[in-house]
C-alpha positions as CSV (number, residue, x, y, z in Angstrom):
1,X,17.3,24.9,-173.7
2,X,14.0,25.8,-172.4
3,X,13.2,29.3,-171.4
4,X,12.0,29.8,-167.6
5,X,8.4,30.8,-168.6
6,X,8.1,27.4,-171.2
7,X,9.2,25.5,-167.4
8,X,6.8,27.4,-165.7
9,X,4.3,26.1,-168.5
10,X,5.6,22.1,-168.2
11,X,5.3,22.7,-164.3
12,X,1.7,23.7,-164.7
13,X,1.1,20.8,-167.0
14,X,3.1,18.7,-164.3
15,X,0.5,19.9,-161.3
16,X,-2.5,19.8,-163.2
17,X,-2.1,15.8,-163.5
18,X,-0.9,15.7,-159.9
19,X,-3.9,17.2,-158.9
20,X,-6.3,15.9,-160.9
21,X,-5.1,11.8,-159.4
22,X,-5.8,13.7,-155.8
23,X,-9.6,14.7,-156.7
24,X,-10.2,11.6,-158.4
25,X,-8.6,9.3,-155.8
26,X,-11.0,11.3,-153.1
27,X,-13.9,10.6,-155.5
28,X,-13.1,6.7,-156.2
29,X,-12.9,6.4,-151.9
30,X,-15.7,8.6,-151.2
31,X,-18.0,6.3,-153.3
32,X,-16.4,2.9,-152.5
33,X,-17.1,3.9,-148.7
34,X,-20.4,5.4,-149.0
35,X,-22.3,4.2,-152.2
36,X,-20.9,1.5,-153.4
37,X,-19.2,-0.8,-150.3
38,X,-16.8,-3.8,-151.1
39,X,-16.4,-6.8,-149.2
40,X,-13.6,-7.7,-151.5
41,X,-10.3,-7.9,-149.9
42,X,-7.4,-5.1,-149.3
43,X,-5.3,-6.5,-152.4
44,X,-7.9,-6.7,-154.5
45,X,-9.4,-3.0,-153.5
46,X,-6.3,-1.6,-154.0
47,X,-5.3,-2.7,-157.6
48,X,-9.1,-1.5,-158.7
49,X,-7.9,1.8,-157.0
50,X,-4.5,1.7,-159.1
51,X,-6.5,1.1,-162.4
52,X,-8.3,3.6,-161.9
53,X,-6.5,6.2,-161.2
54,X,-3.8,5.7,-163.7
55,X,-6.8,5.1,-166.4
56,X,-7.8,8.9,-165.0
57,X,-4.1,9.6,-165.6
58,X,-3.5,8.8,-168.9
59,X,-7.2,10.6,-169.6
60,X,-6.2,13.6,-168.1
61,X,-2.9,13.4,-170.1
62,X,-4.5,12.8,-173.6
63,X,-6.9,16.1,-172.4
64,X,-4.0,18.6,-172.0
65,X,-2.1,17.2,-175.1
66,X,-5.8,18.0,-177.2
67,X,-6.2,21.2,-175.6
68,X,-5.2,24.3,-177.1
69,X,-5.8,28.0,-176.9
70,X,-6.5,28.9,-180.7
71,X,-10.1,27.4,-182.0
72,X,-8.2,26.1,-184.7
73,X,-10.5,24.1,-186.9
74,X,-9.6,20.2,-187.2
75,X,-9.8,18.2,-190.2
76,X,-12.9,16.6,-191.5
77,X,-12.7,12.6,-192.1
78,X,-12.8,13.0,-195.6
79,X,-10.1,15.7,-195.7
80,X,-8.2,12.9,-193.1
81,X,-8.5,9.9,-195.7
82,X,-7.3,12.0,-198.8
83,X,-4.2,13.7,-196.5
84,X,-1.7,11.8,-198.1
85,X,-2.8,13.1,-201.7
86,X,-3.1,16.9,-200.3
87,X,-0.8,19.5,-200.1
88,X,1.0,19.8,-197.2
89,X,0.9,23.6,-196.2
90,X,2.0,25.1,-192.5
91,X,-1.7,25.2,-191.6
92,X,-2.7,21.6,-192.8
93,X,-0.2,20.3,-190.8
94,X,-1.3,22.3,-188.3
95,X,-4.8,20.6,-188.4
96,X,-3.5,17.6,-188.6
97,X,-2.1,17.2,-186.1
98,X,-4.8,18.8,-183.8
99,X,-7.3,15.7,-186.2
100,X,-4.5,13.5,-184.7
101,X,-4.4,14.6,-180.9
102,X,-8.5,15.0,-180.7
103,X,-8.7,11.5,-182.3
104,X,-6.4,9.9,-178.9
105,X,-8.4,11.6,-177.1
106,X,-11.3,10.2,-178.3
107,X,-10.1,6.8,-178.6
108,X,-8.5,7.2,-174.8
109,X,-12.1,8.4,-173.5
110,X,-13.5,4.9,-174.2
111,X,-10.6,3.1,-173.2
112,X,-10.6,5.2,-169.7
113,X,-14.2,4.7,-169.5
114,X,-14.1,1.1,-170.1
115,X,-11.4,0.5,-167.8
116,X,-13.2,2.8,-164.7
117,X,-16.3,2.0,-164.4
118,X,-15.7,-1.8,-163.5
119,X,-13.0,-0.5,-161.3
120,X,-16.0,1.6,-159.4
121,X,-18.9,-0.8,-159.9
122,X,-17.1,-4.1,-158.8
123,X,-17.9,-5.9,-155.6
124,X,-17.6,-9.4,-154.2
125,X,-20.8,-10.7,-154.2
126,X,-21.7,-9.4,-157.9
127,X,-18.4,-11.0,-158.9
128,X,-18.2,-13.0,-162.5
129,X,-16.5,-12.1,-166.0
130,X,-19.9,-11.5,-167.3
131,X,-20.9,-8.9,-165.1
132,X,-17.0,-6.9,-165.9
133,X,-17.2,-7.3,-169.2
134,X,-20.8,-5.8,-169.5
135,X,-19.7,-3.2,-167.3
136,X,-16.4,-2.8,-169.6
137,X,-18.1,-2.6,-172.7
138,X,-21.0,-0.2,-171.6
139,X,-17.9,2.2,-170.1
140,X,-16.4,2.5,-173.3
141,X,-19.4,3.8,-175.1
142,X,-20.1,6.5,-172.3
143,X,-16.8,7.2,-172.6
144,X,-16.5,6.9,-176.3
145,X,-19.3,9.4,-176.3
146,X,-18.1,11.9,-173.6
147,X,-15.6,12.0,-176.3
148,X,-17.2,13.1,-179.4
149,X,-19.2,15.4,-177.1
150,X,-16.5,16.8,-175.8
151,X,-14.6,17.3,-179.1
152,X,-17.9,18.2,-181.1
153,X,-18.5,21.4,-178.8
154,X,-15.2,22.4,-178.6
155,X,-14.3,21.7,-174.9
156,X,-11.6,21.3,-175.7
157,X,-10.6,25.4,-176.6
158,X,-9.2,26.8,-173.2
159,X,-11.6,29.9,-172.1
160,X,-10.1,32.7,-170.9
161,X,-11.8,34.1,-167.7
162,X,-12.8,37.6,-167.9
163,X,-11.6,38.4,-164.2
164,X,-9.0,36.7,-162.9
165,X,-9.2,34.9,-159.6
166,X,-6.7,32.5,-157.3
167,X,-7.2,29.1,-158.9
168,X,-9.0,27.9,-155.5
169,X,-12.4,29.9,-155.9
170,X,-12.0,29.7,-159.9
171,X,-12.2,25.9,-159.2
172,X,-15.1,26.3,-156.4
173,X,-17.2,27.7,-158.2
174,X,-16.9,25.1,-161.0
175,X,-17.5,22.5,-158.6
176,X,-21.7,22.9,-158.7
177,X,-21.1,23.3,-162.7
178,X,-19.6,20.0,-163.1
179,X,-21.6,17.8,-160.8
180,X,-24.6,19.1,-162.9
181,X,-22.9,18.2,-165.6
182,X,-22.0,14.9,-164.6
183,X,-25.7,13.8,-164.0
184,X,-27.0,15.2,-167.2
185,X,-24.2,13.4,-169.1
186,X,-24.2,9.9,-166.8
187,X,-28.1,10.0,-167.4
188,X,-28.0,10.6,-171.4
189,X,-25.4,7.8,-171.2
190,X,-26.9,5.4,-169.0
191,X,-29.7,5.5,-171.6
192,X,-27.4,5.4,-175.1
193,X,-25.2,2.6,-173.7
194,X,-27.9,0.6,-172.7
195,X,-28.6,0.1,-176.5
196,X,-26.1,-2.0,-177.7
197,X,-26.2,-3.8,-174.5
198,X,-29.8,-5.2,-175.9
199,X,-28.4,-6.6,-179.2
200,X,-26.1,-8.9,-177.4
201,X,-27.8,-9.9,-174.3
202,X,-27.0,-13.0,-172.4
203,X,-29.8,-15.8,-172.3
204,X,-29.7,-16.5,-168.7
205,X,-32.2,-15.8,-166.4
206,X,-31.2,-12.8,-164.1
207,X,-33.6,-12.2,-161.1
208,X,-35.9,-8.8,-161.1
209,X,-34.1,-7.4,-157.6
210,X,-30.6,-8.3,-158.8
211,X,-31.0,-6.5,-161.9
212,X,-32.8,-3.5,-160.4
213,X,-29.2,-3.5,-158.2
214,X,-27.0,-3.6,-161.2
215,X,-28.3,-0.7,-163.1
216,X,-28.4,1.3,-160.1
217,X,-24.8,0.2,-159.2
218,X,-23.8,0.9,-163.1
219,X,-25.1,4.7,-163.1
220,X,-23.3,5.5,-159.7
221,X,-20.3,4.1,-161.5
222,X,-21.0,5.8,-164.6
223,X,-21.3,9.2,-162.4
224,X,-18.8,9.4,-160.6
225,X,-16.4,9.1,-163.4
226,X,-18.2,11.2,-165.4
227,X,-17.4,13.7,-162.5
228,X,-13.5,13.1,-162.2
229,X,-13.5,14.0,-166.2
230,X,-15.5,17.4,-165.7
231,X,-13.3,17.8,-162.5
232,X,-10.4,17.5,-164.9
233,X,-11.9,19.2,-167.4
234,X,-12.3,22.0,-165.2
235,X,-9.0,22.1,-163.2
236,X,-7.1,22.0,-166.6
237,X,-8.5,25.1,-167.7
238,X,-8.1,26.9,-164.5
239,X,-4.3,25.9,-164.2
240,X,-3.2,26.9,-167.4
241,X,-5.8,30.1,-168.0
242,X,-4.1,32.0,-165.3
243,X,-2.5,34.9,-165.4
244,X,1.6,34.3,-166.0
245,X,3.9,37.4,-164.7
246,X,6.3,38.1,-167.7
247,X,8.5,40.1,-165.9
248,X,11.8,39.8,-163.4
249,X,11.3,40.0,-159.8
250,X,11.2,43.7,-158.5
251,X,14.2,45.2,-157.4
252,X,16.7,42.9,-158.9
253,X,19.2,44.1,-161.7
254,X,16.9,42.6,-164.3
255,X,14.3,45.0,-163.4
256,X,16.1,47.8,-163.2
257,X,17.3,47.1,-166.4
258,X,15.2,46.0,-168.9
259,X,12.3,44.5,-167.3
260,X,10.4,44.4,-170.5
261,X,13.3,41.5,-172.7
262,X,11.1,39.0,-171.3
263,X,7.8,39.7,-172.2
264,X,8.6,41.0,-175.3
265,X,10.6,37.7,-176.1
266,X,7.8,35.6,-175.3
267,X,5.9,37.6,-177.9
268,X,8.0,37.9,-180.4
269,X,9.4,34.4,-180.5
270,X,7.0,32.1,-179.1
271,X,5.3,30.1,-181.5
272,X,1.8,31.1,-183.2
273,X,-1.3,30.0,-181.2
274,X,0.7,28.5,-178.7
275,X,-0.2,28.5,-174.6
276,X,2.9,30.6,-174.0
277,X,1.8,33.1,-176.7
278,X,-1.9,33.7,-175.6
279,X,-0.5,34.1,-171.9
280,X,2.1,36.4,-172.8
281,X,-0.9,39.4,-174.9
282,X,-2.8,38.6,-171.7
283,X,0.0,39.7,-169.7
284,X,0.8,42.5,-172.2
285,X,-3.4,43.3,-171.7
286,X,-3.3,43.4,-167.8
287,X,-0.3,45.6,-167.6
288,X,-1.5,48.4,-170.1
289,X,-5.0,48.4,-169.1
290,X,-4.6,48.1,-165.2
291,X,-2.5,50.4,-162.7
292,X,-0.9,47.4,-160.7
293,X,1.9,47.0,-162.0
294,X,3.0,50.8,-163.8
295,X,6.4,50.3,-163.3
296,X,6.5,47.7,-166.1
297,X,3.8,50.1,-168.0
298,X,6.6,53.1,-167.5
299,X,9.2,50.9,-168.8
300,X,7.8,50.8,-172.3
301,X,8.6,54.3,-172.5
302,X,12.0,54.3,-172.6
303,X,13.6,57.3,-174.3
304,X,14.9,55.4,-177.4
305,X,11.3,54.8,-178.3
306,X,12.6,51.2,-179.1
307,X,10.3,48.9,-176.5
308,X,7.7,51.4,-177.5
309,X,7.6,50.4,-181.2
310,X,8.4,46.4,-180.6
311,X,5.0,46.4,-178.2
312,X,3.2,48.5,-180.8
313,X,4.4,46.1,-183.3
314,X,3.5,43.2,-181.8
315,X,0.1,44.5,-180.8
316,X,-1.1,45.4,-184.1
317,X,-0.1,42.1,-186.4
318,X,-3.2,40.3,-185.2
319,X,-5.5,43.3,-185.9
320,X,-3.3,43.6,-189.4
321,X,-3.8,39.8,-190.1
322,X,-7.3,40.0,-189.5
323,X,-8.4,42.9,-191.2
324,X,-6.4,41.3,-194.3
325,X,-7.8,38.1,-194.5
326,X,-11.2,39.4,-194.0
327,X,-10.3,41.5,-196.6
328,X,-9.9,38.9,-198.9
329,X,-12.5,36.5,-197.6
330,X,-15.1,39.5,-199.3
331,X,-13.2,40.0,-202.4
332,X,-13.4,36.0,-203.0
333,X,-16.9,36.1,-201.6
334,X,-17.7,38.9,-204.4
335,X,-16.1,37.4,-207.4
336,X,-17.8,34.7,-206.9
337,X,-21.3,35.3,-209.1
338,X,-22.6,31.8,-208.4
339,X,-22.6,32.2,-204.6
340,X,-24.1,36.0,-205.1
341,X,-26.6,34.6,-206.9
342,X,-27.3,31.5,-205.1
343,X,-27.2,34.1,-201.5
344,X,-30.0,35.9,-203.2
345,X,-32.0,33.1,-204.0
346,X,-32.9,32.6,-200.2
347,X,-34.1,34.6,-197.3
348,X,-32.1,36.0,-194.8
349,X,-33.0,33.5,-192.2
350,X,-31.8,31.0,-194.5
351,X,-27.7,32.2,-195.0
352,X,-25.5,29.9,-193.2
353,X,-22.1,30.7,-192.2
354,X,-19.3,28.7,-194.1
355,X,-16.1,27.8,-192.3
356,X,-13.8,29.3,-195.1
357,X,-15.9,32.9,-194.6
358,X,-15.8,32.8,-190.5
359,X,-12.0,32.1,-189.9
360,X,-10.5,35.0,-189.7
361,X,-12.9,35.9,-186.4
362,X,-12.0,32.4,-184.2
363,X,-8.6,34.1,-183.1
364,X,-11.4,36.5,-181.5
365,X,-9.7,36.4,-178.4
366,X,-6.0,37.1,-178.8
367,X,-7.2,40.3,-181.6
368,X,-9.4,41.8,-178.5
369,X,-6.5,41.8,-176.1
370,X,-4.1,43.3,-178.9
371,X,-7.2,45.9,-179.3
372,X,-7.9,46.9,-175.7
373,X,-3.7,46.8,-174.6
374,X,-2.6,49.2,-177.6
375,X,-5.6,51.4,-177.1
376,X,-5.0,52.0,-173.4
377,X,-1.1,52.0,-173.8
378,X,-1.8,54.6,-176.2
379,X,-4.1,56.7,-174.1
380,X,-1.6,56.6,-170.8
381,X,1.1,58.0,-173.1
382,X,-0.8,61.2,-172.9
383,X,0.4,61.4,-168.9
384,X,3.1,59.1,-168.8
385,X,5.4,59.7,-172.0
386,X,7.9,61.8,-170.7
387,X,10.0,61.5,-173.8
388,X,7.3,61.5,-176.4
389,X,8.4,58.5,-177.9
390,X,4.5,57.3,-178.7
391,X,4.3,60.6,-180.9
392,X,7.2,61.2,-182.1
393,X,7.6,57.5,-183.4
394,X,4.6,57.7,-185.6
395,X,3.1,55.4,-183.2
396,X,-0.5,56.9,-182.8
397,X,-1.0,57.3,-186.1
398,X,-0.3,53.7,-187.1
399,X,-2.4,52.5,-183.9
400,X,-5.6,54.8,-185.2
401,X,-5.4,53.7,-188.8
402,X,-5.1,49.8,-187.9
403,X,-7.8,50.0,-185.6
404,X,-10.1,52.0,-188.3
405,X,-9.3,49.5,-190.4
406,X,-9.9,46.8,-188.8
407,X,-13.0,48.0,-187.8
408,X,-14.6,48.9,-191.0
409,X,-13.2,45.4,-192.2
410,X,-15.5,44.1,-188.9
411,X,-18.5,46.3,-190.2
412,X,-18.5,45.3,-193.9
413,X,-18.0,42.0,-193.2
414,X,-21.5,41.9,-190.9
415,X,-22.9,43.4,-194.2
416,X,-22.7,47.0,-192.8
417,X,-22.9,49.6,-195.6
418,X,-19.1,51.1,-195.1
419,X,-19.1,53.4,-198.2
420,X,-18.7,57.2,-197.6
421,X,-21.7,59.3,-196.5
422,X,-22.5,63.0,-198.1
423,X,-21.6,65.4,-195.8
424,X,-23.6,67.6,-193.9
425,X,-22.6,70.7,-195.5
426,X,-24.2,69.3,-198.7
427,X,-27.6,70.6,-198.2
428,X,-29.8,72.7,-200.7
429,X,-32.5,74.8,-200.0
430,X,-35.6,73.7,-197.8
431,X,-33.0,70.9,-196.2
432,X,-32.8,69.2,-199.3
433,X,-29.8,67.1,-199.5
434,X,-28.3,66.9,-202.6
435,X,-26.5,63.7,-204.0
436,X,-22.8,63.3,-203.4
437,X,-20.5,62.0,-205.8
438,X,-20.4,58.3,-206.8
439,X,-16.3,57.0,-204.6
440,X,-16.8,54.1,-207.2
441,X,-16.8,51.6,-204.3
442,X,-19.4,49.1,-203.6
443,X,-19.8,47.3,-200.3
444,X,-18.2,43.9,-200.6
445,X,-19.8,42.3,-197.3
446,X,-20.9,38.7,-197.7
447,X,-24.3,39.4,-196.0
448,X,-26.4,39.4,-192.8
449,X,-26.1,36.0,-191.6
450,X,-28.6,34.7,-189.1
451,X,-27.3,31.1,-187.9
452,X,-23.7,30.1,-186.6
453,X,-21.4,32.0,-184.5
454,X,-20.5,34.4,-186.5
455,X,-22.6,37.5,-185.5
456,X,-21.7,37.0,-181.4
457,X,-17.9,37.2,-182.9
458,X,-18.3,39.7,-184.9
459,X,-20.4,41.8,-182.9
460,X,-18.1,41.5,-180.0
461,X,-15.0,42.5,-181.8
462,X,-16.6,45.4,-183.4
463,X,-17.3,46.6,-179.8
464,X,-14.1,45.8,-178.6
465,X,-12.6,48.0,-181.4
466,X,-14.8,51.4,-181.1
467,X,-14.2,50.6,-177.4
468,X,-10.9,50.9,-178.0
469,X,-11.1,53.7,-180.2
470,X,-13.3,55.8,-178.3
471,X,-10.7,55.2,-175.6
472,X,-8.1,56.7,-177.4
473,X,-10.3,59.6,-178.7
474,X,-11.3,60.6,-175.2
475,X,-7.6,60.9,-174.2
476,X,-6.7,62.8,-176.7
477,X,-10.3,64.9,-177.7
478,X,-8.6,68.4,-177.9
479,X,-5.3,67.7,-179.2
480,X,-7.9,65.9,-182.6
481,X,-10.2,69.3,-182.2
482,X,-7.6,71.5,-182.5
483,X,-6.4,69.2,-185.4
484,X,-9.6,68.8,-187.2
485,X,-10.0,72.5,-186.9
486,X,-6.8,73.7,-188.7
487,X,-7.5,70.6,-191.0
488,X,-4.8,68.6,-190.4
489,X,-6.6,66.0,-188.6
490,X,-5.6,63.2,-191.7
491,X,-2.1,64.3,-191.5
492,X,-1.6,64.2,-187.5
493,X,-3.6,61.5,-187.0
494,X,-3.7,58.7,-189.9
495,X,-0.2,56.9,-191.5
496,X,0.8,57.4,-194.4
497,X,0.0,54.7,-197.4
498,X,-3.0,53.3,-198.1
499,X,-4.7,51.0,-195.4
500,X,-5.5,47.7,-195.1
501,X,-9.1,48.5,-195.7
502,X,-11.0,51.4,-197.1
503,X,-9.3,54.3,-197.8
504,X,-7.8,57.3,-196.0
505,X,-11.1,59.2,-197.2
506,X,-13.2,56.9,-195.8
507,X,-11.2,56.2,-192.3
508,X,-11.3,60.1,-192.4
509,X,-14.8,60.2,-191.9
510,X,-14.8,57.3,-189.6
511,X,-12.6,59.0,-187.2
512,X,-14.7,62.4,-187.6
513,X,-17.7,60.2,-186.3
514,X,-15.7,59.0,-183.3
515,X,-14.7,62.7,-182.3
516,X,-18.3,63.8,-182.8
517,X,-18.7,60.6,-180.4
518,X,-21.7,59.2,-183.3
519,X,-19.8,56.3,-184.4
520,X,-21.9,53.2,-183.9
């Protein structure tokens, strides 16, 4: 049985389609009345309207089945083709079936497309089987290539808004967005589809003033379905990016309760990269970082610390998973004396990023929310932990480690030196600085790449982390003073074990920097 929040989910999914056959059926009538007029009859008006709004529909169907909220990466066509003869692992089924889903897609695009734009451009007195079936076929390659646009620059990734607004203005303002859009990508295909149309040309005569009305006819079509895509486009990803309340209605017994089950169901048990998951850390984000809803906040610090360590828990396996992989990315990357060598070989303006090396930062998105809600969680303990469950629990500790971690994992992965520095109280006469100790590490970062997307990702999540870690540290400044001074800041203040990254010596020093507010 479904939960209520997978409903609320499958309802979206329900109104995004309902709405999307509204705005198109007010596009299809506004330029049937005003740009392109019919003197075909009723009957004949009204199934070109039903075609084409349930060609729209199934379009609009095959978009929200492709879209997802993880970038995860497809498979290649070659890595298609030899599927049968490959391992079949979690995450190559994974991609598979994403290969599979942005393949319909594809493959619906040019179908839609075909199938719309005769539906727009017909009227009586162009009428012939000629005339549809050039409009058909040069439908279905704008459509075919809206497609591979579409998939190619990852449209297809839902986008998170940074502020969250009512879906109404969110989709206003996209309104001037797409009917830019629209023209740039109804001229670029009025032009590419006009290609094949040469190599199988007609040999009748067709006169200079009836052509001239045909091409115009064929780019107002081309346009205004163009449009009802980026409409959809748009309205999908405002529909199912906002903001889902995980949480029972206020004052019922649910509330009073445990008004945290749900959302820490939804986390716990939802399935990996899924909608409901990424909606559920956003959720989880808004209600530790904002002071709307503190009753919920409050309720995480119930006095058997249990809530406490479950959100914890769940906030720090995506920092864990990410400073581990990139981890092991670098070990691979250093082992590997042929790619060292071949790395050296060229200029710095000349590394590329390779898939394999940059996966661990696409889940950019979900790791920053984990970041930024156990950070601020953290820092309101200090006021509103009234049993001391975030303390007491080991909690802090385990948050400030994981987020050194991660960070330094971030830093030496952008080919930031991350070994330890000498310290200041090393210094010889005249200011000399004398030479500290070999640690026996050696920076394992893959390099400063130039090209790709790696350095916006990376760059971002290192920010998001000192953010987070500088909002902790300001919280708690004198309790980490007072520590430092009697020298138990590594005891109070870092878990025990070794970390995912570095060591305890070197998150030590890390940490110092952040209380000395130097850390950059």
């Amino acid at each position: 049985m479904p939960s209520p929040f997978e409903t609320i989910i499958y309802n979206r999914h329900l109104g995004f389609l309902i709405w999307q056959s509204i705005s198109s059926s007010l596009i299809f009538l506004l330029f049937k009345l005003f740009f392109l007029p019919t003197t075909s009859s009723f009957l004949a008006t009204l199934f070109a309207f039903t075609l084409f709004l349930f060609s729209h529909l199934t379009f609009s169907f095959s978009l929200s089945l492709a879209a997802s909220p993880a970038p995860t990466r497809p498979l290649s066509p070659l890595q298609l083709v030899l599927a049968p003869f490959s391992s079949w692992t979690l995450d190559f089924r994974r991609r598979s079936l994403l290969s599979l889903r942005l393949g319909l897609f594809v493959a619906v695009a040019a179908v839609s497309g075909g199938v719309s734009v005769p539906c727009v451009c017909w009227v009586k007195d162009y009428d012939g089987a000629e005339l549809i079936w050039k409009l058909g076929f040069r439908g279905s390659v704008c459509g075919l290539l809206y497609g591979l646009f579409y998939v190619y620059n990852h449209k297809w990734v839902l986008k998170f808004p940074i502020v969250q607004r009512l879906p109404f203005f969110s989709f206003k303002a996209a309104l001037c967005v797409a009917i830019g859009k629209a023209l740039q990508f109804s001229a670029a295909a009025y032009l590419l589809s006009a290609v094949p149309v040469v190599f199988v040309a007609d040999s009748k005569k067709v006169t200079f003033g009836k052509f001239i009305a045909e091409q115009i006819m064929f780019y107002v079509g081309i346009f205004s379905v163009f449009l009802c895509w980026e409409l959809s486009h748009h309205l999908h990803r405002v529909l199912h990016t906002k903001r889902l309340i995980f949480a029972p209605p206020k004052g019922t017994a649910a509330a009073e309760t445990n008004p945290s089950e749900p959302l820490l169901a939804a986390l716990e048990e939802s399935t990996s990269s899924s909608l409901l998951q990424y909606l559920a850390y956003l959720d989880l984000c808004m209600v530790c970082e904002k002071n709307v809803d503190t009753w919920r906040r409050a309720a995480f610090f119930e006095e058997t610390s249990e809530t406490y360590r479950r959100v914890v828990a769940v906030c720090l396996r995506p920092l864990e998973q990410l400073a581990t992989k990139l981890g092991e990315s670098m070990e691979a990357g250093s082992m590997d004396k042929a790619c060292q060598l071949s790395r050296q070989m060229q200029s710095p303006t000349d590394l590329h990023v390779d898939s394999k090396s940059s996966e661990p930062l696409d889940n950019f998105q979900l790791c920053a929310w984990c970041g930024r809600a156990v950070s601020a969680l953290t820092a309101h303990s200090r006021k509103e932990d009234r049993f001391g469950v975030a303390q007491l629990s080991g909690s802090n500790a385990a948050v400030i480690t994981n987020l050194l971690s991660c960070l330094l994992a971030v830093e030496a992965f952008m080919g930031k030196k991350t070994n330890l520095q000498p310290p200041h109280h090393l210094m010889g006469p005249a200011g000399i600085k004398w030479a500290a100790l070999d640690t026996g590490r050696r920076d394992v970062g893959i390099g400063k790449k130039k090209s790709g997307q790696l350095h916006p990702k990376a760059y971002a999540m290192a920010d998001v982390l000192k953010t987070s870690i500088y909002c902790i540290v300001s919280a708690f400044h004198d309790e980490m003073i007072s520590s430092a001074k009697a020298g138990l800041l590594e005891k109070d203040w870092l878990a025990i074990g070794k970390p995912l990254f570095g060591t305890r010596e070197l998150l030590l020093q890390k940490l110092q920097h952040f209380l000395d507010f130097r850390a950059s």
